[in-house]
KEMILUM-582471 format. One record per atom (N, C-alpha, C, CB): x negated, y, z; residue in three letters; chain. Coordinates in Angstrom, 3 decimals. Each point is the difference from the previous one (the first is absolute). Glycine has a CB too. Example, Ala and Ser with C-alpha at 12.3 -4.5 7.8 and 13.67 -1.06 7.14 Angstrom:
// residues 2
px, py, pz, r, c
-13.190, -5.690, 7.800, ALA, A
0.890, 1.190, 0.000, ALA, A
-0.900, 1.200, 0.000, ALA, A
1.892, -1.173, 1.246, ALA, A
-1.542, 2.223, -1.966, SER, A
-0.820, 1.190, 0.060, SER, A
0.770, 1.090, 0.730, SER, A
-1.184, -0.628, -2.145, SER, A
***
This chain:
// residues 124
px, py, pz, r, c
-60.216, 27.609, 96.671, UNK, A
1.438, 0.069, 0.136, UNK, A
0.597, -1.321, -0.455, UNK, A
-0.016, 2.503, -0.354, UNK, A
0.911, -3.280, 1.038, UNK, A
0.746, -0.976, -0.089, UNK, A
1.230, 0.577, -0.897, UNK, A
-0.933, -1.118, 2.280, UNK, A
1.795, 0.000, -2.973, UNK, A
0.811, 0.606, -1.475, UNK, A
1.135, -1.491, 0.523, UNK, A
-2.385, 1.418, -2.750, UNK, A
3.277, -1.456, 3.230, UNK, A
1.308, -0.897, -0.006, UNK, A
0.932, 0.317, -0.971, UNK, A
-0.185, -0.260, 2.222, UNK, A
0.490, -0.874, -2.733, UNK, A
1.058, 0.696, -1.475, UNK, A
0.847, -1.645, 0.162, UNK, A
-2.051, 2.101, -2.444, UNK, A
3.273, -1.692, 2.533, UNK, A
0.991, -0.821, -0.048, UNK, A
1.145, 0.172, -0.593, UNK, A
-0.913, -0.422, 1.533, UNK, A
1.491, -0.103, -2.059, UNK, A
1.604, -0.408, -1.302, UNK, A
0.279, -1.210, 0.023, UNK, A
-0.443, 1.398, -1.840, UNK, A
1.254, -1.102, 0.597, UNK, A
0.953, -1.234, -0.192, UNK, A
0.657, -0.900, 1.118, UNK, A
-1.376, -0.009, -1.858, UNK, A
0.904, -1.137, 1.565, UNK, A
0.156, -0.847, 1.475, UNK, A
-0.092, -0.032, 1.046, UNK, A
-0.259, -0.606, -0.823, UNK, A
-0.675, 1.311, 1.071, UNK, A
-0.356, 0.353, 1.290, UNK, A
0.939, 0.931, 0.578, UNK, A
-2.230, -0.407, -0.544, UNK, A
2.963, 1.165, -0.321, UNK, A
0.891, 1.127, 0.626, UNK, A
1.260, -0.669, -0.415, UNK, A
-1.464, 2.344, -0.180, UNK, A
1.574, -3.435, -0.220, UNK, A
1.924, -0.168, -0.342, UNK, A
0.694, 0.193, 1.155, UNK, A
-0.050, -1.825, -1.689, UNK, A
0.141, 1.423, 2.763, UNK, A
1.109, 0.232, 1.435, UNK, A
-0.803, 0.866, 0.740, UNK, A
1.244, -2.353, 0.343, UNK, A
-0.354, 2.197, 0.988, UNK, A
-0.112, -0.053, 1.050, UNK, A
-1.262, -0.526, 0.582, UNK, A
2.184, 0.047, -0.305, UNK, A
-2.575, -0.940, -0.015, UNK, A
-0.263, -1.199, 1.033, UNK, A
-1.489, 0.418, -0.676, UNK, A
2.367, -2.325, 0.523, UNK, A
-2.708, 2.123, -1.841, UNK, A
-1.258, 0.011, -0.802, UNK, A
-0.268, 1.925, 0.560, UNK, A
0.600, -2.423, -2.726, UNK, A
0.313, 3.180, 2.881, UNK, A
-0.542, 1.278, 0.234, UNK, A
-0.643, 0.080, 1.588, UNK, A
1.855, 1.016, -1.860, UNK, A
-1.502, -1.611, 2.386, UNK, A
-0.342, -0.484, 1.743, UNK, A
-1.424, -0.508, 0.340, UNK, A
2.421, -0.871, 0.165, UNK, A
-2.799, -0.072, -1.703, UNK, A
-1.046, -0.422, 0.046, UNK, A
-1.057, 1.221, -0.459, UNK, A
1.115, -2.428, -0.271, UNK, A
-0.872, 2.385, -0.603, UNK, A
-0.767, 1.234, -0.572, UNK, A
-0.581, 1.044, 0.519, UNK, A
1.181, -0.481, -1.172, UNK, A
0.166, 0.829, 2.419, UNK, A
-0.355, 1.182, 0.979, UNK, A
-1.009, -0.839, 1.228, UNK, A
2.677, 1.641, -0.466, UNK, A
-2.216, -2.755, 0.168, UNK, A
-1.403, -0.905, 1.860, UNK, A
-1.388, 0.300, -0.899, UNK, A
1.491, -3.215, 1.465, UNK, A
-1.707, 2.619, -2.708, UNK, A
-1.288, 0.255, -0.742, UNK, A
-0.760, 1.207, 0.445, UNK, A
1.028, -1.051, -1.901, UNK, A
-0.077, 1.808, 1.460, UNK, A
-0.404, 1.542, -0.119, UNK, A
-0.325, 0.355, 1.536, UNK, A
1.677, 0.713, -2.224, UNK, A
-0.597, -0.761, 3.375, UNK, A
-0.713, 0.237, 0.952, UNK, A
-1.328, -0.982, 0.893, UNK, A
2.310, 1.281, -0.244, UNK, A
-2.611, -2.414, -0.564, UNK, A
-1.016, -0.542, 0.182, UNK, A
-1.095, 0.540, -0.384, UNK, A
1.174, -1.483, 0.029, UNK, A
-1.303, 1.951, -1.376, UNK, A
-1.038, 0.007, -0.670, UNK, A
-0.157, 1.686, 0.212, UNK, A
0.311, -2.403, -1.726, UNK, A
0.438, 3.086, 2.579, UNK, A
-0.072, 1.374, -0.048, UNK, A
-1.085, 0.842, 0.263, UNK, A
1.865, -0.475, 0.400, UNK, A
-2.582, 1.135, -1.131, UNK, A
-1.176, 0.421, 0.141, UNK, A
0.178, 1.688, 0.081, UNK, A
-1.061, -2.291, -1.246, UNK, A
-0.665, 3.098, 1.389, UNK, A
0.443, 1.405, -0.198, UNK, A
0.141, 0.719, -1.313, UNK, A
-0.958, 0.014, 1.981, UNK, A
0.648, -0.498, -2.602, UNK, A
-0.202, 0.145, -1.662, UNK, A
0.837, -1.307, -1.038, UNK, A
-2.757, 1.163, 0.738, UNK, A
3.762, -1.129, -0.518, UNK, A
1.246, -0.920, -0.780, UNK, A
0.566, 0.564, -1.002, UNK, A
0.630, -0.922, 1.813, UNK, A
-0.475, 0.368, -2.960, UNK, A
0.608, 0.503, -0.807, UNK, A
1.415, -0.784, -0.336, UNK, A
-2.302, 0.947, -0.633, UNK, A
3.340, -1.195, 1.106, UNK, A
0.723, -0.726, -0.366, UNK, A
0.689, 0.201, -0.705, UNK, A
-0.309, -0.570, 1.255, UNK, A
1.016, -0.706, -2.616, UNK, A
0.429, 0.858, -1.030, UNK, A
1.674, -1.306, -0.319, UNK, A
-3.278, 1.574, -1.256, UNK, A
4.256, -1.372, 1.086, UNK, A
1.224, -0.406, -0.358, UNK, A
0.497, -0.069, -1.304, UNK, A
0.224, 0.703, 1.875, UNK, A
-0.294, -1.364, -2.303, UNK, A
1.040, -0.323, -1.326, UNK, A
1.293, -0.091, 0.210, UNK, A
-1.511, -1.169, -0.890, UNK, A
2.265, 0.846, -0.176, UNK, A
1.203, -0.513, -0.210, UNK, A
0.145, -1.213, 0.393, UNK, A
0.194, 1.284, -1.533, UNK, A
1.118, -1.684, 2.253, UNK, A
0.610, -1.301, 0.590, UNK, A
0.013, -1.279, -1.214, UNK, A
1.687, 1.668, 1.759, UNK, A
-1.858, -2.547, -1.223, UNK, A
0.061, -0.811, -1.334, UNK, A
1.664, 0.258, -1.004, UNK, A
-1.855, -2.116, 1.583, UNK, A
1.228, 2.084, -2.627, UNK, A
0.995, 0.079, -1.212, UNK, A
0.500, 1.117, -0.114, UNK, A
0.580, -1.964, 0.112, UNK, A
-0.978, 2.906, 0.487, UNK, A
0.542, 1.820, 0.066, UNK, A
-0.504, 0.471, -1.168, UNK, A
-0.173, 0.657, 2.520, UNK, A
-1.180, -0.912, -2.883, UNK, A
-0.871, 0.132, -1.052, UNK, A
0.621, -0.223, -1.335, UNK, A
-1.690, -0.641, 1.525, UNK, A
1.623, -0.599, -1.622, UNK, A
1.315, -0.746, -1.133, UNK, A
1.173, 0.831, -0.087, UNK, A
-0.474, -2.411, 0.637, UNK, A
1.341, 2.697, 0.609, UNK, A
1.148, 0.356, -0.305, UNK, A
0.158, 1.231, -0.694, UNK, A
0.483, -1.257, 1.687, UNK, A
-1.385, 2.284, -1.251, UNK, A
-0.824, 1.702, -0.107, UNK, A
0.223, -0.698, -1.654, UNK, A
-2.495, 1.233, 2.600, UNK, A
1.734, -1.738, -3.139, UNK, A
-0.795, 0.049, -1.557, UNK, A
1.174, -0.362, -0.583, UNK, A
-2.607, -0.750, 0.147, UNK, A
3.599, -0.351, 0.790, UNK, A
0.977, -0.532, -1.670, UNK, A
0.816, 1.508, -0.045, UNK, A
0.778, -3.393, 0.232, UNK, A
-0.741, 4.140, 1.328, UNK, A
1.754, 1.089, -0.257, UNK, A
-0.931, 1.199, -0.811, UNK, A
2.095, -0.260, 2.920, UNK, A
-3.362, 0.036, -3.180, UNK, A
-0.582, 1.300, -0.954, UNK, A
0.485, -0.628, -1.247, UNK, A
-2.370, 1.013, 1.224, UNK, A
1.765, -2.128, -1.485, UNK, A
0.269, -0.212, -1.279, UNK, A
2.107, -0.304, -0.555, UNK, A
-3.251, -1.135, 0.341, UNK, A
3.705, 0.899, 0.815, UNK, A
1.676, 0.319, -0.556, UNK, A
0.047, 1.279, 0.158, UNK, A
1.324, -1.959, 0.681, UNK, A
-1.417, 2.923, -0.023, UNK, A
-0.258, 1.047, -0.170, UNK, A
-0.672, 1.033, -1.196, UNK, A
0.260, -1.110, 2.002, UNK, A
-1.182, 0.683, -2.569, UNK, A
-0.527, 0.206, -1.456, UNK, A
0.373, -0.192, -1.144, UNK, A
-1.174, -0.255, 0.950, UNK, A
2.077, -0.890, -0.840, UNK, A
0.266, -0.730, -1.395, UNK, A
1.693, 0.593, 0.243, UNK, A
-2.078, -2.744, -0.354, UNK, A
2.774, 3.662, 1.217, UNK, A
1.145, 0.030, -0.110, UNK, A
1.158, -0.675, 0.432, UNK, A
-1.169, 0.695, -1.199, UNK, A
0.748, -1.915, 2.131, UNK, A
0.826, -1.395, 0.157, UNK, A
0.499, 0.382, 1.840, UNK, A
-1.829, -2.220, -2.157, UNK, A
2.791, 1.582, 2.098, UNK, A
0.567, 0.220, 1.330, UNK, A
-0.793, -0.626, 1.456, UNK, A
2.216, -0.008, -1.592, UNK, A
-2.522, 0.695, 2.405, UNK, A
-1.004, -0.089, 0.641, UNK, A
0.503, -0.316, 1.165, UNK, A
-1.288, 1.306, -1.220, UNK, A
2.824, -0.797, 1.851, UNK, A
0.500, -0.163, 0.918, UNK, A
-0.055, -1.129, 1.244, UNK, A
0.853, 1.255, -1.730, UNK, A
-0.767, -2.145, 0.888, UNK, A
0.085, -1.484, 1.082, UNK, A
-1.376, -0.183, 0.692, UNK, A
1.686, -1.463, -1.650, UNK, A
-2.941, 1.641, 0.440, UNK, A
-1.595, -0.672, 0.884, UNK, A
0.187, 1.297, 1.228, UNK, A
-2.343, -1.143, -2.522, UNK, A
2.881, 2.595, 2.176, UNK, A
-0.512, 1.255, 1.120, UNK, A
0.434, -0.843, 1.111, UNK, A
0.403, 2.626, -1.141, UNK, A
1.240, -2.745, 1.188, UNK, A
0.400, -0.074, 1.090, UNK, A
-0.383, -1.473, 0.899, UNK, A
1.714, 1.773, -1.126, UNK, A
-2.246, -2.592, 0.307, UNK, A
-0.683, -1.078, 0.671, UNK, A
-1.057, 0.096, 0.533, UNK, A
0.869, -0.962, -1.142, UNK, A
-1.850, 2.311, 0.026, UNK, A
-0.857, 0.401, 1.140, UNK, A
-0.362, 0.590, 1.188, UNK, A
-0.043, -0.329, -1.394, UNK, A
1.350, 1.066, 1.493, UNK, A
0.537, 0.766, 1.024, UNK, A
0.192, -0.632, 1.257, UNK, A
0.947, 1.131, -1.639, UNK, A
0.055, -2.184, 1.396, UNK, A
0.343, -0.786, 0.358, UNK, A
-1.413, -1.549, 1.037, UNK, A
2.220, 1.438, -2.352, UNK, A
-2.845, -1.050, 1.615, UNK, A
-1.357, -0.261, 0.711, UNK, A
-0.654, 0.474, 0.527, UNK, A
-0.039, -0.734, -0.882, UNK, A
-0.353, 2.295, 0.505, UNK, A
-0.487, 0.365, 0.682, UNK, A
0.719, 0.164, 1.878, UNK, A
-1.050, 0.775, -2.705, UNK, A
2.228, -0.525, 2.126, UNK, A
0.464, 0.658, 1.754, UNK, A
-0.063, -1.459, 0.688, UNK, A
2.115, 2.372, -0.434, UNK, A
-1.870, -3.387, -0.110, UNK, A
0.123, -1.045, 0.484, UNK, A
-1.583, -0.121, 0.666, UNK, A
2.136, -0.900, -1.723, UNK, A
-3.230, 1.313, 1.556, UNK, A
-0.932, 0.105, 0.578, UNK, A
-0.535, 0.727, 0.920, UNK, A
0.107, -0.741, -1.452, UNK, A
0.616, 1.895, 0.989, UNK, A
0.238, 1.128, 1.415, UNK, A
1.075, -0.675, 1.119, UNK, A
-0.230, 2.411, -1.720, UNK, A
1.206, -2.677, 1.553, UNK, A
0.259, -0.619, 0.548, UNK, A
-0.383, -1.114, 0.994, UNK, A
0.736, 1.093, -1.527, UNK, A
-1.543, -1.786, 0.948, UNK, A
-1.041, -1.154, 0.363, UNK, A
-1.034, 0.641, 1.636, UNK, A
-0.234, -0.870, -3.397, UNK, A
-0.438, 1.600, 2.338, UNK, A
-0.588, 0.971, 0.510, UNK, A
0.617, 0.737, 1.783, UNK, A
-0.495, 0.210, -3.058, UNK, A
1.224, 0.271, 2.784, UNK, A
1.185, 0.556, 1.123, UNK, A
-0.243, -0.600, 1.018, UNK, A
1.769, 0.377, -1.265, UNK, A
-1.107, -1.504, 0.909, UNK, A
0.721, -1.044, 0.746, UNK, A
-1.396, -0.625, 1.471, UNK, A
1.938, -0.856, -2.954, UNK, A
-2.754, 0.855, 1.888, UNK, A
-1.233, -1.010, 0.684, UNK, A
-0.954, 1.243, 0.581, UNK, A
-0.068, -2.452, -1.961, UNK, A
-0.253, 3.699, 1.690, UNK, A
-0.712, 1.035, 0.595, UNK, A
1.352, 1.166, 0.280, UNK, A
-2.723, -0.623, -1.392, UNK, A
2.114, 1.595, 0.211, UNK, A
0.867, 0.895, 0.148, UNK, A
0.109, 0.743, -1.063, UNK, A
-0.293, -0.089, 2.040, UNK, A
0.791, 1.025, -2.464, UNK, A
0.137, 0.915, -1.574, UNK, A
-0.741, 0.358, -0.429, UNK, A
1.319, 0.683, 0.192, UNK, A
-1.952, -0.843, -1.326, UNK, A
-1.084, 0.605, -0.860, UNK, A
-0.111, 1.323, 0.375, UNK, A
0.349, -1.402, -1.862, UNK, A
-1.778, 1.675, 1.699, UNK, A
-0.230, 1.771, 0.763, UNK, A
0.262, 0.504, -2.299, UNK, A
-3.130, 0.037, 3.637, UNK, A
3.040, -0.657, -4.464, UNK, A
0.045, 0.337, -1.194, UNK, A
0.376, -0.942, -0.847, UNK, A
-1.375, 1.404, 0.528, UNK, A
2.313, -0.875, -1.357, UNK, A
0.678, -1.546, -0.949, UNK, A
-0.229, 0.844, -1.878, UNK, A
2.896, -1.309, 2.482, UNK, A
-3.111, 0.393, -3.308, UNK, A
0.668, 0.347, -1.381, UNK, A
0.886, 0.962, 0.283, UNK, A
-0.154, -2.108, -1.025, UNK, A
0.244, 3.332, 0.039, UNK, A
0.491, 0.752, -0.541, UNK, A
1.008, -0.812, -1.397, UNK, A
-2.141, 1.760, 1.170, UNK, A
3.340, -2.732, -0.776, UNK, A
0.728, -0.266, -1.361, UNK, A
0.831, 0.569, -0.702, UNK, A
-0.307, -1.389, 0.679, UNK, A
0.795, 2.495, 0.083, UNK, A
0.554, 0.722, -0.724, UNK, A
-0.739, 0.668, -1.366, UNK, A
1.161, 0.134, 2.220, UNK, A
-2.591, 0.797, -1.615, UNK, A
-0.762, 0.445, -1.213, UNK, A
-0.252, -1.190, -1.417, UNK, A
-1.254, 1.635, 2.087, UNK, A
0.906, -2.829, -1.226, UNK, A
-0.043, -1.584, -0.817, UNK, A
0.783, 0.688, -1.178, UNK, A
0.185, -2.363, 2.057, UNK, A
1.467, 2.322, -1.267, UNK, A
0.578, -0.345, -0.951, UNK, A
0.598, 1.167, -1.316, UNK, A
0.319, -1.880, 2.002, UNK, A
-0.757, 3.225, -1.324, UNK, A
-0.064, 1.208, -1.099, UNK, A
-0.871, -0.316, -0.829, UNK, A
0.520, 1.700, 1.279, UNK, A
-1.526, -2.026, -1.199, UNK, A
-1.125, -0.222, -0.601, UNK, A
0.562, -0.740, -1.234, UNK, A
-1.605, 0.007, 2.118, UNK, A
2.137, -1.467, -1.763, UNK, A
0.496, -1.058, -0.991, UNK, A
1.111, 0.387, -0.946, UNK, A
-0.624, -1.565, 1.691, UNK, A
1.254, 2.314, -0.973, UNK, A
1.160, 0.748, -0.655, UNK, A
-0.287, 1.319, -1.000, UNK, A
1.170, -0.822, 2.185, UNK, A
-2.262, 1.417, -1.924, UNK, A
-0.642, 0.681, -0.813, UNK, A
-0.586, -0.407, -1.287, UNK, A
-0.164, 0.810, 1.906, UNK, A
-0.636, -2.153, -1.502, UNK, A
-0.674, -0.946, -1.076, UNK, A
1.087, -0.643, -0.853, UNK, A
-1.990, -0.564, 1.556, UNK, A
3.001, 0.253, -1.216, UNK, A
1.552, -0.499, -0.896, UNK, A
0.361, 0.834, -0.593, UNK, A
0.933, -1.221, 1.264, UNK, A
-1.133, 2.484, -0.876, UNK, A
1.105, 1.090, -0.661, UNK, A
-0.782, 0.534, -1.275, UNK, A
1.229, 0.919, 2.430, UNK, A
-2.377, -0.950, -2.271, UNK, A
-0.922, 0.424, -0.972, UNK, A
-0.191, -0.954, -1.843, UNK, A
-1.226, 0.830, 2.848, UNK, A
0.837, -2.040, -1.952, UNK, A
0.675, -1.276, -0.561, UNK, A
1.418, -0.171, -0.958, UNK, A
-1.146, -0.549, 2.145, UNK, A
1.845, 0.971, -1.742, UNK, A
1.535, -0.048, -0.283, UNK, A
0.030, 1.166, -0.855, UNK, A
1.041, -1.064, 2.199, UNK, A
-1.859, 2.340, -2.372, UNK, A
-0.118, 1.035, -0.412, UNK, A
-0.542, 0.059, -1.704, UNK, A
-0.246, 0.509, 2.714, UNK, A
-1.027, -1.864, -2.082, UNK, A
-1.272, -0.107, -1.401, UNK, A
1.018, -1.032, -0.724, UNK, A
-3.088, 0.162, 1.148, UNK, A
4.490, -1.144, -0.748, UNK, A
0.542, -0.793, -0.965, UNK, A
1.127, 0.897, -0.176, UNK, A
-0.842, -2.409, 0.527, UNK, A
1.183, 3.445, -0.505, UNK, A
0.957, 0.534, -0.471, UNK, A
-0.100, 0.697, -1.034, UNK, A
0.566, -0.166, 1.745, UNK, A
-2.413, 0.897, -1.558, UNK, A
-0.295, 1.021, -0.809, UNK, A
0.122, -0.854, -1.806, UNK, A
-1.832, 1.527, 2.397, UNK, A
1.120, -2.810, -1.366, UNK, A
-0.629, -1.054, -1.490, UNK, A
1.661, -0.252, -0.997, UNK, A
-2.523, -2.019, 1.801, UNK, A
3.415, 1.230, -0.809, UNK, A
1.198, -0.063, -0.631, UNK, A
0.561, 1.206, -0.976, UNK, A
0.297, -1.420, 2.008, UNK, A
-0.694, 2.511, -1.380, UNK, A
0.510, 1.331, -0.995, UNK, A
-0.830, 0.536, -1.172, UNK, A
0.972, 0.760, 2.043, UNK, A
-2.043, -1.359, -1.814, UNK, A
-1.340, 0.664, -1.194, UNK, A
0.581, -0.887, -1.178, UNK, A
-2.730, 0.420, 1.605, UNK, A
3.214, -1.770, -0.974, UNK, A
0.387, -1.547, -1.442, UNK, A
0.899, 0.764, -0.515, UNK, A
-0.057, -2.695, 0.959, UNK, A
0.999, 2.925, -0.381, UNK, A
1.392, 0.224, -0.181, UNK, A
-0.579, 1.430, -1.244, UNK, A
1.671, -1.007, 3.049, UNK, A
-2.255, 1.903, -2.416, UNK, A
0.038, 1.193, -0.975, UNK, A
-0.501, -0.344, -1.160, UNK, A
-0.208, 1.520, 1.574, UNK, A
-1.061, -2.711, -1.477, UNK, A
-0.897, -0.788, -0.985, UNK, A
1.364, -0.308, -1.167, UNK, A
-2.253, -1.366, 2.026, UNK, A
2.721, 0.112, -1.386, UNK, A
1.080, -0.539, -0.822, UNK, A
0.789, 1.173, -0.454, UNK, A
0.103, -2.205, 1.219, UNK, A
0.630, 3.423, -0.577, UNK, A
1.059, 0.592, -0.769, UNK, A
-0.916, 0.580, -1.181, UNK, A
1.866, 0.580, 2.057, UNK, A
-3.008, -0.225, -1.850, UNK, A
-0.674, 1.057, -1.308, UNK, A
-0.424, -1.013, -1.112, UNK, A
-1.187, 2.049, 1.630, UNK, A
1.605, -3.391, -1.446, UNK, A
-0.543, -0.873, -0.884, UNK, A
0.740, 0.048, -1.309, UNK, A
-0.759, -1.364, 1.876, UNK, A
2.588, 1.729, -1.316, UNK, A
0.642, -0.221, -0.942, UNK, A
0.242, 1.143, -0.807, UNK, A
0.723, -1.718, 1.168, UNK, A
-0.029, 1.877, -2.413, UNK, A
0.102, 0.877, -0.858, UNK, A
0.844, 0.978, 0.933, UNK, A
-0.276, -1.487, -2.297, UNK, A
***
């Protein structure tokens, strides 16, 4: 069995996804395993909105830039073939992240109130 695995760079546009797909139907065999990553810097972007997401910090701007990329690739996409038969799910993305904040926001509230009770029982 033959194993094609392509990301990053290779998938940033349009143009690099075009290639990717001539490869593939070159090298197309009966036993292919072909396998897709993330577009370049999707990866990166994924890890920093977990970690603003974790630590509590406003996450808003990297989502919508990633958003903002992604369709811009569907888009891409569109334009030069035709509509993805399957895209990201960002909405779930973004329950997910919003879940991971809220929890977050939950564990510094609890902490702020444990001090606070700390400090009041300190005094006479």
């Amino acid at each position: 069995m033959q194993v094609l695995k392509f990301g990053g760079s290779s998938l940033a546009d349009a143009d690099c996804l075009a290639r990717v797909s001539a490869i593939v139907r070159a090298e197309l065999k009966e036993q292919m395993l072909l396998v897709l990553s993330a577009p370049g810097g999707m990866t990166d972007a994924l890890v920093a909105l977990s970690e603003l997401a974790k630590t509590g910090r406003d996450y808003s701007i990297p989502w919508q830039a990633l958003c903002a990329r992604a369709e811009g690739l569907k888009s891409e996409i569109t334009a030069q073939a035709q509509a993805p038969s399957s895209w990201p799910d960002f909405q779930e993305l973004k329950r997910r992240l919003d879940g991971v904040a809220c929890l977050a926001s939950a564990q510094m509230r609890c902490t702020a109130t444990s001090l606070a009770l700390e400090n009041a029982s300190a005094w006479p």
